[in-house]
C-alpha angles and dihedrals in degrees: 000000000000117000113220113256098248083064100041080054102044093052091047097047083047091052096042110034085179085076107087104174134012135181134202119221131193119191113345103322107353111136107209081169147335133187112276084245094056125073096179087159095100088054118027098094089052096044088044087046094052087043091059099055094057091211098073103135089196147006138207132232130166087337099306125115124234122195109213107234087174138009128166133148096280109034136019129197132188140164133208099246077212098065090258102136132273134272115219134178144176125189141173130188088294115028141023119201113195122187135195108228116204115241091259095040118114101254087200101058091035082063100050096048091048090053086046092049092045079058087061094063095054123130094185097059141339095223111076094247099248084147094072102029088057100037094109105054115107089219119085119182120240116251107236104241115245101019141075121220127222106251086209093066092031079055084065113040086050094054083045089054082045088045090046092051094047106108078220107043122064103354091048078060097054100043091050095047098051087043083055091050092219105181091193094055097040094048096050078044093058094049088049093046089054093045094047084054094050087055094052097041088234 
């Protein structure tokens, strides 16, 4: 069941109010719909092209410059060295989203929620395929015995594990920001380090 792109957009703006704009792309620069506040037509073939080629050090909208931190084939970051906000994007075969975060929004949840959103428009299937995308490992996590868990939470805890495991993802975060020696983020790191140990009793 696939969920039409006005609505994808409406429900991520509404989890994540950092995102100002937000724009849903079909192909290589068809527009299926933006944000009244975001004209990305002038730039989208040129933003889809660098993405492709996954070694873009840079990209262009409305004028402002945009150094890419991550790009793979399924998701692109990148940040205004001149505290002007951060581009992020998440695609899959049929459809890209790309968002405008503000300066002070979180970069790495904003990430999560737009992949999950670009799930949402999906005709292939509704789930985010973490089936496929983790059949090979050889490690299967144990059922709890006695619950069910909702597929719509374990979705996201395995794209955070795929996120986790991707040489770019998570650990290209945390290198830049520790080159970058960025008191606020290494700081809210280290309480989420500690707290992961204490759920896991480590």
């Amino acid at each position: 069941m696939t969920t039409d792109p006005a609505t994808v957009i409406y429900n991520l703006l509404q989890k994540d109010p950092s995102i100002i704009a937000a724009a849903v792309i079909q192909g290589r620069d068809n527009i299926l719909y933006s944000t009244d506040n975001w004209d990305i037509s002038p730039d989208i073939a040129k933003v889809s092209s660098s993405w492709s080629s996954l070694n873009a050090p840079f990209i262009m909208i409305s004028g402002v410059k945009y150094s890419v931190l991550q790009c793979t084939s399924e998701r692109m970051v990148a940040t205004s060295i001149r505290g002007e906000g951060h581009i992020i994007g998440a695609k899959d075969e049929e459809h890209k989203i790309l968002i405008y975060l503000e300066p002070d929004g979180e970069p790495m949840g904003a990430t999560m929620d737009t992949a999950r959103a670009v799930s949402e428009l999906s005709t292939k299937q509704a789930y985010v395929g973490a089936n496929s995308q983790f059949s090979g490992s050889s490690v299967t996590p144990a059922p709890v015995a006695g619950k069910s868990i909702d597929p719509q939470l374990k979705g996201e805890i395995q794209s955070f594990l795929e996120w986790i495991k991707d040489g770019e993802g998570l650990s290209g975060y945390i290198n830049y920001y520790l080159q970058q020696n960025n008191a606020h983020i290494i700081s809210e790191l280290s309480k989420i380090y500690n707290e992961l140990r204490q759920i896991f009793g480590v």
